[in-house]
DRENDO-1510 file (C-alpha; in Angstrom, 1 decimal, always signed):
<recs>
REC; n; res; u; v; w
REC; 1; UNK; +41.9; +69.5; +136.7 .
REC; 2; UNK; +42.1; +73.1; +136.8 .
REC; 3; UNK; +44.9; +75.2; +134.9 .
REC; 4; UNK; +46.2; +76.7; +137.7 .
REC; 5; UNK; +47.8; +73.4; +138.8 .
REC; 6; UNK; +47.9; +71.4; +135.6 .
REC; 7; UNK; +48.5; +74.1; +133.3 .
REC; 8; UNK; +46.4; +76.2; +130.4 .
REC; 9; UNK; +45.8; +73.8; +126.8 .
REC; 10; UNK; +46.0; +74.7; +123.8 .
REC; 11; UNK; +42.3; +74.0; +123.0 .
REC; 12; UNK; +39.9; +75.5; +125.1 .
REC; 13; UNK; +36.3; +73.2; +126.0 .
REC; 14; UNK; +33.0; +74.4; +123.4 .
REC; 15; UNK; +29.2; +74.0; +124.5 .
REC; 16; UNK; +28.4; +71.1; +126.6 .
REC; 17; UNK; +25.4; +70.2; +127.5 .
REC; 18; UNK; +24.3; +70.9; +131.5 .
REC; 19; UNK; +26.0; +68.4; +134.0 .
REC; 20; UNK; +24.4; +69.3; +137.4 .
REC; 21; UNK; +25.7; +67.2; +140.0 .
REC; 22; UNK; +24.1; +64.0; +141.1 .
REC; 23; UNK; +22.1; +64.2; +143.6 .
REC; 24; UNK; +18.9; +61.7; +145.8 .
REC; 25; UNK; +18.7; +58.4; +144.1 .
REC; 26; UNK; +18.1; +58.2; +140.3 .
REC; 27; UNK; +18.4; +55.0; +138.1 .
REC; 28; UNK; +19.5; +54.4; +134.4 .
REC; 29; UNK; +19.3; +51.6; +132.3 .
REC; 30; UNK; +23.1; +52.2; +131.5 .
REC; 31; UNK; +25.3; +54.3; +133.8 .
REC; 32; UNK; +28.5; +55.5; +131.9 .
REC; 33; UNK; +31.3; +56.8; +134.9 .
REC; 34; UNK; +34.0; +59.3; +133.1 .
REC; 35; UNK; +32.7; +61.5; +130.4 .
REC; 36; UNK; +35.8; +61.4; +128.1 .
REC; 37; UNK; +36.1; +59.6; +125.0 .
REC; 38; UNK; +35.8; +55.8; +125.9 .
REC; 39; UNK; +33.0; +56.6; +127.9 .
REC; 40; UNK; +31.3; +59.0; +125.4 .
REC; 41; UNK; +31.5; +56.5; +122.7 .
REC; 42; UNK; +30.2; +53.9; +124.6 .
REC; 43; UNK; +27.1; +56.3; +125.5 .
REC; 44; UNK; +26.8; +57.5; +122.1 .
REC; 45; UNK; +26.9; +54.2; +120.4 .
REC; 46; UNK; +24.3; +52.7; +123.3 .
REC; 47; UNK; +22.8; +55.6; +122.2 .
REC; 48; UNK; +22.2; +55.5; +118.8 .
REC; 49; UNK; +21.7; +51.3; +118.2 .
REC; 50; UNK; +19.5; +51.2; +121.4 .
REC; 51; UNK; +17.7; +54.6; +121.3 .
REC; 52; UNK; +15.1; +53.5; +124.0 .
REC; 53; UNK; +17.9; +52.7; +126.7 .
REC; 54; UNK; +17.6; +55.3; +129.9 .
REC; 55; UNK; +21.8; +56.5; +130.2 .
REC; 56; UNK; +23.3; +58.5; +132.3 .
REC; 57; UNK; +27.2; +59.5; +131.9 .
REC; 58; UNK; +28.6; +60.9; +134.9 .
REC; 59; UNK; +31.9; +62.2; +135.8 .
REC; 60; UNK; +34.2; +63.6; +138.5 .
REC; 61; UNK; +34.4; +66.9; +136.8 .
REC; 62; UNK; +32.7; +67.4; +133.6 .
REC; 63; UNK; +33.4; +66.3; +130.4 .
REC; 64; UNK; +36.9; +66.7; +128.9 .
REC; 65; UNK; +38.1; +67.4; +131.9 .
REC; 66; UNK; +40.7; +64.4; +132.0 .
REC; 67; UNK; +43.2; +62.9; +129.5 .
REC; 68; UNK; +41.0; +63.5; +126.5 .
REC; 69; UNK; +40.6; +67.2; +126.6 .
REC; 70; UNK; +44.0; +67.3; +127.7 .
REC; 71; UNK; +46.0; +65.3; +124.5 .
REC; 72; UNK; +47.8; +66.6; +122.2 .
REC; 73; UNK; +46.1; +65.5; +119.4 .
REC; 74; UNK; +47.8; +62.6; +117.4 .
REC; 75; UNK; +45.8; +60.0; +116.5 .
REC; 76; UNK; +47.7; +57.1; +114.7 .
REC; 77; UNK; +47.9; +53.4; +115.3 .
REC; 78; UNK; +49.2; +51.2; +118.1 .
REC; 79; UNK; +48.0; +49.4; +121.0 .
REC; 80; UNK; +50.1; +47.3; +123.5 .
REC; 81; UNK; +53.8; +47.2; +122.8 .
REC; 82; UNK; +56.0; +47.3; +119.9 .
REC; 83; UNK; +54.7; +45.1; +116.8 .
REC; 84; UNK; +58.3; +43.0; +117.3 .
REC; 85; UNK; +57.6; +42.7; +121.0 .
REC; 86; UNK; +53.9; +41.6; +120.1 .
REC; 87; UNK; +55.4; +38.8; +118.0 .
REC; 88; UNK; +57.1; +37.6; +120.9 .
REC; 89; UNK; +54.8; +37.8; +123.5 .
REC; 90; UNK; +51.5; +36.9; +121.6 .
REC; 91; UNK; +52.8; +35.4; +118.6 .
REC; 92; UNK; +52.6; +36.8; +114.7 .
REC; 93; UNK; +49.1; +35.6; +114.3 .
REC; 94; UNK; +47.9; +38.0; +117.2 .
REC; 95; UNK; +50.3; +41.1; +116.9 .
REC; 96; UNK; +48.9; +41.2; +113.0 .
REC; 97; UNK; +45.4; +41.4; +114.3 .
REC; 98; UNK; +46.2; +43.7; +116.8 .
REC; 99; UNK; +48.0; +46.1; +114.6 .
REC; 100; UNK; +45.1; +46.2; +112.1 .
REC; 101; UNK; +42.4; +46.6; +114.9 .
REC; 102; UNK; +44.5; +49.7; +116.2 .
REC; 103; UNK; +44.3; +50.9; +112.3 .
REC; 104; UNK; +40.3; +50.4; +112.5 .
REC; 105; UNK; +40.8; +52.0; +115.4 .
REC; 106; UNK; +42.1; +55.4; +113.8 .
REC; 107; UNK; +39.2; +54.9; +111.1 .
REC; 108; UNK; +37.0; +55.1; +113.3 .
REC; 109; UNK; +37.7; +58.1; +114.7 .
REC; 110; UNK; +37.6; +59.6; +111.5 .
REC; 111; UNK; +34.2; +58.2; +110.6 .
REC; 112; UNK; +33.1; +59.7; +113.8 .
REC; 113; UNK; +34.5; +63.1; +112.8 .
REC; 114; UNK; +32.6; +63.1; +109.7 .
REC; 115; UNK; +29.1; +62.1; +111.4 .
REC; 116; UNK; +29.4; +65.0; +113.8 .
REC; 117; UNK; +30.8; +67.4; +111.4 .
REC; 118; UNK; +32.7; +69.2; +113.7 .
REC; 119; UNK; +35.1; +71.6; +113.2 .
REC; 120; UNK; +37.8; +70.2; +115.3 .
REC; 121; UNK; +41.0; +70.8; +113.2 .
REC; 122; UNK; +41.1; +67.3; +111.7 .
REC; 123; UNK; +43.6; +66.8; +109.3 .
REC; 124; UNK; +45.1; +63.5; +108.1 .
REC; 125; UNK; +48.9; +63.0; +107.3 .
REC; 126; UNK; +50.9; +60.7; +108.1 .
REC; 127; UNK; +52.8; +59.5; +111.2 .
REC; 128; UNK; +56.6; +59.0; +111.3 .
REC; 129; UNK; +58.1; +56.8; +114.0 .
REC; 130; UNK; +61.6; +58.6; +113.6 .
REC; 131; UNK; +65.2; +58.3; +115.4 .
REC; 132; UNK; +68.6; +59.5; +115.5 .
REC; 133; UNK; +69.9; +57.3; +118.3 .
REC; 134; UNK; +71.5; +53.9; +118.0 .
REC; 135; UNK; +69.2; +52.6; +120.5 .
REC; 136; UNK; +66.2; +53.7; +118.2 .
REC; 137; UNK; +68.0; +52.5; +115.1 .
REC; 138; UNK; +67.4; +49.3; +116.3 .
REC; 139; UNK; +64.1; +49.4; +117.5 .
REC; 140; UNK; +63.1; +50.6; +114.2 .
REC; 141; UNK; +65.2; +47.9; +112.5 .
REC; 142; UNK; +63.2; +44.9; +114.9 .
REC; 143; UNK; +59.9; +46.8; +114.3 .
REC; 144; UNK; +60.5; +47.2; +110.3 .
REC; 145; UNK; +61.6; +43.5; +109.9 .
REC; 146; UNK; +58.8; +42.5; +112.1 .
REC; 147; UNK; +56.1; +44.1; +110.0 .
REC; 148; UNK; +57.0; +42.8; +106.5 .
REC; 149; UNK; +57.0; +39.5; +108.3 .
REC; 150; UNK; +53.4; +40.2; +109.0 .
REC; 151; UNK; +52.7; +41.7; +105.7 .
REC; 152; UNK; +51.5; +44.8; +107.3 .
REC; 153; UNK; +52.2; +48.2; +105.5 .
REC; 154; UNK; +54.3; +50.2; +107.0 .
REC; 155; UNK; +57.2; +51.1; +104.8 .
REC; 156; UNK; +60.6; +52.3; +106.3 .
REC; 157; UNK; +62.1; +55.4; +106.1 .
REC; 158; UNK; +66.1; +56.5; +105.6 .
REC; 159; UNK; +67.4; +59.3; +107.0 .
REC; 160; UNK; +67.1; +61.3; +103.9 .
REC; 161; UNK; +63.2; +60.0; +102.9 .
REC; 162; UNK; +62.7; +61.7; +106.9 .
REC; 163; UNK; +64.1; +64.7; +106.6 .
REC; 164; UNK; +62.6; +65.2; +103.1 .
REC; 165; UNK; +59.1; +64.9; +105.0 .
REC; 166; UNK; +59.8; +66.8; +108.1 .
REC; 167; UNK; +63.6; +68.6; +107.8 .
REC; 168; UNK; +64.8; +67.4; +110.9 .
REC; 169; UNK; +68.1; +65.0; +111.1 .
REC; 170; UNK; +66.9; +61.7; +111.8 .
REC; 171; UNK; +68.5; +59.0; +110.4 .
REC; 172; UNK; +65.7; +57.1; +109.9 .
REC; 173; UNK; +61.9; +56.2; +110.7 .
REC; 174; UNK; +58.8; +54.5; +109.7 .
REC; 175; UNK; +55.8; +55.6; +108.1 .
REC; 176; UNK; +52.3; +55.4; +109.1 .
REC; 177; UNK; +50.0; +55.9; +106.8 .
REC; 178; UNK; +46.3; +56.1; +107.9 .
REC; 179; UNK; +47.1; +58.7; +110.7 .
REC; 180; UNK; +46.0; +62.0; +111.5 .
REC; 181; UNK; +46.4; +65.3; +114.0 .
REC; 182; UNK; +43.1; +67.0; +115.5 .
REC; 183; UNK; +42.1; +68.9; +118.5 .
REC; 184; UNK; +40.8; +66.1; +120.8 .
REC; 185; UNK; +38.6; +68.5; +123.3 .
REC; 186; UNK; +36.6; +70.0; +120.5 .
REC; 187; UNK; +35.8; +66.0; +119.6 .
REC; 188; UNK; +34.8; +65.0; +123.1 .
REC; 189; UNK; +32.6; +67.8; +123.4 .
REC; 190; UNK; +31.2; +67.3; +120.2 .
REC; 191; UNK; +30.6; +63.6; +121.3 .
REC; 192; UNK; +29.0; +64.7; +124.4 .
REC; 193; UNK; +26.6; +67.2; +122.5 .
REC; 194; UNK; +25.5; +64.5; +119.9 .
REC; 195; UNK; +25.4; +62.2; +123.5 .
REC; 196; UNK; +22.8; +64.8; +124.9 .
REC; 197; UNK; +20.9; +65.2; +121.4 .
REC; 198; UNK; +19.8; +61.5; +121.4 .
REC; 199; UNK; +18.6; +61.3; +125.2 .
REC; 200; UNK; +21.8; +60.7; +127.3 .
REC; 201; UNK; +21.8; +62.4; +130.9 .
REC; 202; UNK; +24.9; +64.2; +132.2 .
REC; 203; UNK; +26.2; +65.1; +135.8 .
REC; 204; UNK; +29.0; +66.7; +136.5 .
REC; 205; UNK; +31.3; +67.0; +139.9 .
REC; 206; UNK; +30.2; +63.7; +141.1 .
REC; 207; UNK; +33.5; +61.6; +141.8 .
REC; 208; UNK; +32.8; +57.8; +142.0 .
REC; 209; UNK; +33.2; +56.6; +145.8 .
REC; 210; UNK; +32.3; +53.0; +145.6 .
REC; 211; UNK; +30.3; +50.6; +143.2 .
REC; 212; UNK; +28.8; +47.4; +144.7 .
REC; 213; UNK; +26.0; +45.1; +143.2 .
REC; 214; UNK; +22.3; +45.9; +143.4 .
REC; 215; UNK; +20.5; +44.2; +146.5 .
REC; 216; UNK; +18.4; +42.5; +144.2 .
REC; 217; UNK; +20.1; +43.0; +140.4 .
REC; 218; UNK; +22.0; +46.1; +138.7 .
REC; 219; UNK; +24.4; +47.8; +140.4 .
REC; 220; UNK; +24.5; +50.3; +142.5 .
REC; 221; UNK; +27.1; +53.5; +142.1 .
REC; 222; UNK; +27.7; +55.6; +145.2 .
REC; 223; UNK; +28.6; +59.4; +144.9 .
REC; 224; UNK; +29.0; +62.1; +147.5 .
REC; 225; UNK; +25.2; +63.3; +147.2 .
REC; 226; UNK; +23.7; +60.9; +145.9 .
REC; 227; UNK; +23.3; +56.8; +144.6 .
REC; 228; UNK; +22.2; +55.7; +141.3 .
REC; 229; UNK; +21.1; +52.3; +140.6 .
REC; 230; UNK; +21.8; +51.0; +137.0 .
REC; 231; UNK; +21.0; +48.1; +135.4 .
REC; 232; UNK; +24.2; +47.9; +133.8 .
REC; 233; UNK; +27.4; +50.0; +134.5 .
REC; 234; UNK; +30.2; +51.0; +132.4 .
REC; 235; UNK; +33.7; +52.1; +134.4 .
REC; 236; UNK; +35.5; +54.3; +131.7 .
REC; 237; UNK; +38.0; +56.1; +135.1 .
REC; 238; UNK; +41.3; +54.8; +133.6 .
REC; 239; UNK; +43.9; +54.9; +136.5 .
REC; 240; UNK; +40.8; +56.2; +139.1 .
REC; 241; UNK; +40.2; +52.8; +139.0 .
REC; 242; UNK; +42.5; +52.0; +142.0 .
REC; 243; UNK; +40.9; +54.7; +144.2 .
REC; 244; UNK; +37.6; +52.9; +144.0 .
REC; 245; UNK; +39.5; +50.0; +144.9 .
REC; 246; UNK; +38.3; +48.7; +141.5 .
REC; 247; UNK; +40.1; +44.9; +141.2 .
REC; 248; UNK; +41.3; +45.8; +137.6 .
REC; 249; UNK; +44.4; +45.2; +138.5 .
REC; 250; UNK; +47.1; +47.7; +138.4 .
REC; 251; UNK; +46.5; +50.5; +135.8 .
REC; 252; UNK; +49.4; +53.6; +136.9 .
REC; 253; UNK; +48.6; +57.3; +136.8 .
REC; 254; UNK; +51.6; +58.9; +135.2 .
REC; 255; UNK; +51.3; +62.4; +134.6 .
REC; 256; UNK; +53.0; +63.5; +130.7 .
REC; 257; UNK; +53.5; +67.3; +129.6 .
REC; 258; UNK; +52.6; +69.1; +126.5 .
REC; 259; UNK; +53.7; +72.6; +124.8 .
REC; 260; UNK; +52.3; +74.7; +122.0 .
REC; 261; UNK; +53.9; +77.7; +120.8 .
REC; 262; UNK; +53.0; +80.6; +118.1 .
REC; 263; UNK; +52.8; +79.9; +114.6 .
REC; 264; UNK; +56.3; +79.4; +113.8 .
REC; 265; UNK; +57.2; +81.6; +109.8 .
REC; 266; UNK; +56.0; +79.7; +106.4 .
REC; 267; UNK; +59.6; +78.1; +105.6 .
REC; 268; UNK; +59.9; +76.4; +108.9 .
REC; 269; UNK; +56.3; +75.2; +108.7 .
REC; 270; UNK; +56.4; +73.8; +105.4 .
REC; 271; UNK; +60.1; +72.8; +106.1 .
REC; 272; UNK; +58.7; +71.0; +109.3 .
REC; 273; UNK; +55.7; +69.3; +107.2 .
REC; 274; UNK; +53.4; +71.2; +108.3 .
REC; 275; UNK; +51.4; +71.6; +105.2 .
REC; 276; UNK; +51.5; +67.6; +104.6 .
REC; 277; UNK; +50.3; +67.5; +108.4 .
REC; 278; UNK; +52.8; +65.0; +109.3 .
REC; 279; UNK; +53.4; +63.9; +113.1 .
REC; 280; UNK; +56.8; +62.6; +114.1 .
REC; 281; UNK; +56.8; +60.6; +117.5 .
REC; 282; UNK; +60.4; +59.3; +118.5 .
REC; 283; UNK; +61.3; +55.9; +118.7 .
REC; 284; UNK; +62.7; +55.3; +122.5 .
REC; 285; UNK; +60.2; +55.3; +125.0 .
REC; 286; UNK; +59.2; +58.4; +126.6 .
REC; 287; UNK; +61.2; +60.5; +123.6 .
REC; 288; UNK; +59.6; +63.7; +122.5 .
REC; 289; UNK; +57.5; +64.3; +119.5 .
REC; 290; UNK; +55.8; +66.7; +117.7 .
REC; 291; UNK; +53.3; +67.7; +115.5 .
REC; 292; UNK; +52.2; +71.5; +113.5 .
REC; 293; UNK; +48.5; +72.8; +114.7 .
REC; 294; UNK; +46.2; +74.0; +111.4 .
REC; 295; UNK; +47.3; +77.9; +112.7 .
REC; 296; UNK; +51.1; +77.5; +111.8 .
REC; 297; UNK; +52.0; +76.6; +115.7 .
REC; 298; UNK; +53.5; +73.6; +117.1 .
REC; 299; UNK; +52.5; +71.1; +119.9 .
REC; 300; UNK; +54.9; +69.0; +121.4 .
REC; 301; UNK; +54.8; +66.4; +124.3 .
REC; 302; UNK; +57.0; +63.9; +126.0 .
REC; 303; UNK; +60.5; +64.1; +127.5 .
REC; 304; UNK; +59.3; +63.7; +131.0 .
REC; 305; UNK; +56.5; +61.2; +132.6 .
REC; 306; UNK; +55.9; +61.7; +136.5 .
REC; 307; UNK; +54.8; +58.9; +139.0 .
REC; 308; UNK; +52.8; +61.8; +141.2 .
REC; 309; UNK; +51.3; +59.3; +143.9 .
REC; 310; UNK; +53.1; +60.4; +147.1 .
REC; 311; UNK; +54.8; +63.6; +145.8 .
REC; 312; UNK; +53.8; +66.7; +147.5 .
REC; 313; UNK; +52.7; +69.7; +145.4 .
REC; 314; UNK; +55.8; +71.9; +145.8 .
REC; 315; UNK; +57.7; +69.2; +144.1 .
REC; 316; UNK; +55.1; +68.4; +141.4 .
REC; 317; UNK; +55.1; +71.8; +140.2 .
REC; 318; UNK; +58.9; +71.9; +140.4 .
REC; 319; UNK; +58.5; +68.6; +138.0 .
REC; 320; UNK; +56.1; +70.3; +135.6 .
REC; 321; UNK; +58.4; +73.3; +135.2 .
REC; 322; UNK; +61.1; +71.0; +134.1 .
REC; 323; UNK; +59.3; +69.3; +131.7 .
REC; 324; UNK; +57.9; +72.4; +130.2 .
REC; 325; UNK; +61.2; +74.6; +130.2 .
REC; 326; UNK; +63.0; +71.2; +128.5 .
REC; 327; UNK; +60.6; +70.8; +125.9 .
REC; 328; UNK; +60.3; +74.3; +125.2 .
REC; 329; UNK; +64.1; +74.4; +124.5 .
REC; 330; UNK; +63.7; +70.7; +122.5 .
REC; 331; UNK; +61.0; +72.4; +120.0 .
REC; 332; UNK; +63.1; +75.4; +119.3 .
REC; 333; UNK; +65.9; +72.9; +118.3 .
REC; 334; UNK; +63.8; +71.1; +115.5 .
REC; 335; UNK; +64.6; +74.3; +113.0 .
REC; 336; UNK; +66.9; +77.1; +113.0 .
REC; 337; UNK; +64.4; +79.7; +112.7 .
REC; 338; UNK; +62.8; +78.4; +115.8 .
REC; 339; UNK; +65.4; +79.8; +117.9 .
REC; 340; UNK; +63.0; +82.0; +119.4 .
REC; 341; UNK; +59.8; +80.8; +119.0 .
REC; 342; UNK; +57.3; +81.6; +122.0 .
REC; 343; UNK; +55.6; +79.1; +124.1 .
REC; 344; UNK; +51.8; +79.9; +124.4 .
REC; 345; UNK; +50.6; +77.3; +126.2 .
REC; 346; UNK; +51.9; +74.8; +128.9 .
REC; 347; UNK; +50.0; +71.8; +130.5 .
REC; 348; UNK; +49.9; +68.2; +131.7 .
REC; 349; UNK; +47.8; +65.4; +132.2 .
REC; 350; UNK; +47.3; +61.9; +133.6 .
REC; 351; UNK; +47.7; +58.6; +131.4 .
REC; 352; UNK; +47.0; +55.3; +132.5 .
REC; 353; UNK; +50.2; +53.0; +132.2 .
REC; 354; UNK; +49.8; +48.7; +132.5 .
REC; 355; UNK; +53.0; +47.0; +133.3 .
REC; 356; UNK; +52.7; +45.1; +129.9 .
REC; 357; UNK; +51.6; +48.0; +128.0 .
REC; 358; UNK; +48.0; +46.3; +127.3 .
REC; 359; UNK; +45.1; +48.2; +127.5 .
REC; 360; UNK; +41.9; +46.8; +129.9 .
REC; 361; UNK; +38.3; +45.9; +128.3 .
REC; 362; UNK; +36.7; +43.8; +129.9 .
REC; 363; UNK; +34.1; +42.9; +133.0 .
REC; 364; UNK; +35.1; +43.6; +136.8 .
REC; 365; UNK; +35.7; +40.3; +138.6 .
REC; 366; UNK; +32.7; +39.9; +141.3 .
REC; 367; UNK; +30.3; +42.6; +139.2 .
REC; 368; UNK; +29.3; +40.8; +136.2 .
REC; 369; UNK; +27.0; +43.8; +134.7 .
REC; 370; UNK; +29.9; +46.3; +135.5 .
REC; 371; UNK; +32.3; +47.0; +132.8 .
REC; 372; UNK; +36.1; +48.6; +133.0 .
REC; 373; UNK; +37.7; +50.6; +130.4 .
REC; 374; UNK; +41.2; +51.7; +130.9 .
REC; 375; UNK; +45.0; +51.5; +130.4 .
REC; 376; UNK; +45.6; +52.8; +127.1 .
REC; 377; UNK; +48.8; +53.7; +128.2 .
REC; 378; UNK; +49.3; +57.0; +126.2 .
REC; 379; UNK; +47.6; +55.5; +122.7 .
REC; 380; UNK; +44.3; +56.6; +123.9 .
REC; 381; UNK; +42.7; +58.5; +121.1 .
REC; 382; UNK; +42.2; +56.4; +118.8 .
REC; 383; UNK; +41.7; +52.9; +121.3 .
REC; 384; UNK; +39.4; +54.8; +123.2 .
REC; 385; UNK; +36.6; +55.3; +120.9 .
REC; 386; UNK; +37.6; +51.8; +119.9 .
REC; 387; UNK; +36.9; +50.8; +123.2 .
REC; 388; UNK; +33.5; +52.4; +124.4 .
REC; 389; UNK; +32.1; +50.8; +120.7 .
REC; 390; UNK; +33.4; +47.2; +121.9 .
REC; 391; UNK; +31.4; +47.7; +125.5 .
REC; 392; UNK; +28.4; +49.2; +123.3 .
REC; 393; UNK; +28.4; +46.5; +121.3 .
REC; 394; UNK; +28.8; +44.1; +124.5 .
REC; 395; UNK; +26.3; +45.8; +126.4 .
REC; 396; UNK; +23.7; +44.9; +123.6 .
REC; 397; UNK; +24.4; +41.4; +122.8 .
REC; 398; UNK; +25.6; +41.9; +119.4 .
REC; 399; UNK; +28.0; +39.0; +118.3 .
REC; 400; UNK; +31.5; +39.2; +118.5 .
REC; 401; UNK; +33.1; +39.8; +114.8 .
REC; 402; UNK; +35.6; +37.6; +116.1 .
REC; 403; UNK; +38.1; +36.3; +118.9 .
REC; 404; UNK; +39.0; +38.6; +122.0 .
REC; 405; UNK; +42.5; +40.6; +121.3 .
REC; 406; UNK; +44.9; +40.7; +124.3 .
REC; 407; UNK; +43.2; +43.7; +125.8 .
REC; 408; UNK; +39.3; +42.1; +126.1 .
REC; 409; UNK; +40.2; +41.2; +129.9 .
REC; 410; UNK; +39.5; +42.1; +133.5 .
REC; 411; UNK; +42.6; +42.7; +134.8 .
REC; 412; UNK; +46.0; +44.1; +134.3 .
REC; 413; UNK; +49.0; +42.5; +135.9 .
REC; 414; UNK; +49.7; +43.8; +139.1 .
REC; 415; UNK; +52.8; +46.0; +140.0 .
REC; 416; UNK; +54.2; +46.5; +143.2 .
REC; 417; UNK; +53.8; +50.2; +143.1 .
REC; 418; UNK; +53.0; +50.8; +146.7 .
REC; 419; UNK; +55.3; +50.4; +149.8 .
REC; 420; UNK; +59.2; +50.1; +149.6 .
REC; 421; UNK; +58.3; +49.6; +145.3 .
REC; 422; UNK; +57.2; +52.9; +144.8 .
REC; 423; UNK; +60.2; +55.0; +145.1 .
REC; 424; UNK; +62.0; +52.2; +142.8 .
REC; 425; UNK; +59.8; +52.6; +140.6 .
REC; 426; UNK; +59.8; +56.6; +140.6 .
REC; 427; UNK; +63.8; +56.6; +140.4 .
REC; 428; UNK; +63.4; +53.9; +137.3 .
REC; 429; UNK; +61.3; +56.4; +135.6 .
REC; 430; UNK; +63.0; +59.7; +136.2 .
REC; 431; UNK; +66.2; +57.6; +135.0 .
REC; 432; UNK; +64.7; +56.4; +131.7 .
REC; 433; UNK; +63.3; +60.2; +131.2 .
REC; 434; UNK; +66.8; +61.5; +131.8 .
REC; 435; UNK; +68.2; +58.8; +129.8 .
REC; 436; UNK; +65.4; +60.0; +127.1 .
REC; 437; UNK; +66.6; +63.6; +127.1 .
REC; 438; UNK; +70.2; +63.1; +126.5 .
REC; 439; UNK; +69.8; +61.1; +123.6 .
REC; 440; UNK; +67.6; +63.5; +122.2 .
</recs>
């Protein structure tokens, strides 16, 4: 991605170790494909419990490059769909355990933090899932019920306890307790750097072209200059899955769009929570949300997600000018004195979207030492480190601390996204966007 087309972050990548790009035919015990953080963690935890292992992590572009140098930063919990939908869909038994692993989840992100002491604006607060639409009203409602069923803690908020927290007028929300805001570039490259400190080879500018089995074990990895033969493989490409023709099933690029502006004045960032370090993310799908930066700015994303496959540029960057002008004018809504408030920074970046909002963790059908991480479907923070440690662990025998959650599978379902489906599906998700915007 380069900011010219995608836009400028509002963090900006530290030192990474070298990544020349792959070239002749070198081997690895462990080759990790995408350098952000599923991959990383999976390299770093490999790593660090199996120090003698031979890895290589290679990427398209570099590290960071993709979705996790290009976040906004919230890490909180959730994986798959709503906890009331998980009830239905996977019964109570399974949508408790998956609520709880997506809280370990966030923990262990913030354990990580503390063993690479980096300076990467950490700073935990809260997360408020907040509304001021009917619609939302009763999502919250079916969510709220649905967690005291479960026993999970995850109290609810009036309109009054959310405005008390973040002075905005929503009429009501749920709180999230073990949550935090950070800058997610500064972690990936600090995850690459501890990566490189205990052994683990990077290269850079090396897209992934095909992946096949080894002619006599292993697998073998195909780049433009080059081949490397690994004994065991970890895919961590999210929706580049379906250009390597990857069977995964189907896991959607969407592109999503970010802001940050200056630091707004000391009564709207403490009237915003911004000294708490609260996060609010709306309730209806695709709605904004935002969240203060440790500087007194703002970042805020949503609004707007983009199917790009098959739209030419002119019309993407008419897209991403939308998105940023709207959520511009959204942000300076939040406050009074943030009438005027400049917009520093502008920029998008690609999520990977499953039709049932399940992630994908699990071994590619045909390659059994190939692994496949993707589909975290805008929750990828936290799920991603998650993630790489589950493949670690996987990758190393270690036993399973108990049954597979939903997302331990090869495949997502599939989605008829190309042919006549793919315009449908585009006009469903500029309607739900447009839908989105009103409301809010």
């Amino acid at each position: 991605m380069t900011p010219t087309e995608y836009g400028t972050p509002a963090w900006g990548l530290a030192e990474l170790p070298a990544q020349p790009p792959l070239h002749g035919t070198p081997t690895a015990d462990v080759a990790v494909v995408g350098a952000g953080l599923a991959g990383l963690a999976c390299a770093y935890h490999l790593a660090e419990r199996a120090p003698g292992r031979d890895i290589a992590v290679i990427d398209a572009e570099g590290v960071a490059a993709g979705a996790s140098g290009r976040g906004t930063g919230l890490l909180g919990p959730r994986a798959g769909p709503a906890i009331d939908r998980a009830v239905r869909r996977h019964g109570p038994w399974a949508a408790r355990r998956m609520h709880l692993a997506s809280v370990r989840a966030v923990q262990s992100v913030l354990d990580l933090c503390g063993r690479l002491d980096v300076p990467c604006g950490l700073r935990t607060g809260g997360q408020i899932m907040a509304t001021r639409a009917p619609a939302g009203l009763a999502s919250l409602d079916r969510q709220s019920r649905a967690y005291r069923a479960l026993g999970l803690d995850v109290p609810e908020l009036s309109g009054a306890q959310v405005r008390a927290r973040v002075g905005v007028p929503y009429t009501s929300g749920l709180l999230h307790r073990t949550a935090a805001t950070l800058d997610p570039a500064t972690l990936t490259c600090a995850l690459a750097r501890a990566c490189a400190a205990k052994g683990v080879r990077f290269y850079g500018n090396s897209p992934l072209l095909a992946v096949r089995a080894g002619e006599r074990a292993g697998t073998e990895l195909v780049f433009p200059h080059g081949r490397l033969r690994a004994g065991q493989a970890v895919l961590a490409v999210n929706s580049a899955a379906q250009s390597v023709g990857l069977p995964v099933g189907t896991v959607l690029p969407l592109e999503v769009y970010a802001v940050a502006t200056a630091p707004v004045s000391d009564a709207a960032y403490e009237a915003l929570g911004g000294h708490e370090g609260y996060a609010v993310v709306d309730a209806l799908p695709m709605a904004p949300y935002f969240r203060p930066l440790p500087d007194g700015g703002l970042v805020a994303g949503g609004g707007t997600v983009t199917l790009p496959a098959g739209l030419g540029a002119p019309r993407l960057r008419a897209v991403r000018e939308r998105a940023w002008a709207w959520l511009g004018r959204w942000v300076r809504s939040l406050h009074p004195e943030l009438a005027h408030l400049p917009v520093t920074h502008r920029w998008s970046g690609r999520i990977g979207m499953t039709g049932d909002g399940l992630p994908v963790v699990g071994t590619v059908h045909g390659l059994p030492d190939v692994w496949y991480i993707g589909g975290c479907c805008g929750h990828g923070l936290a799920m991603s480190v998650a993630h790489g440690a589950h493949v670690a662990a996987a990758l190393l025998d270690e036993p399973d601390s108990g049954d597979p959650l939903p997302w331990h599978r090869p495949a997502a379902p599939r989605m008829p996204v190309n042919g006549p489906g793919r315009p449908l599906l585009r006009t469903y998700l500029d309607a739900l966007g447009r839908a989105t915007r009103r409301t809010c």
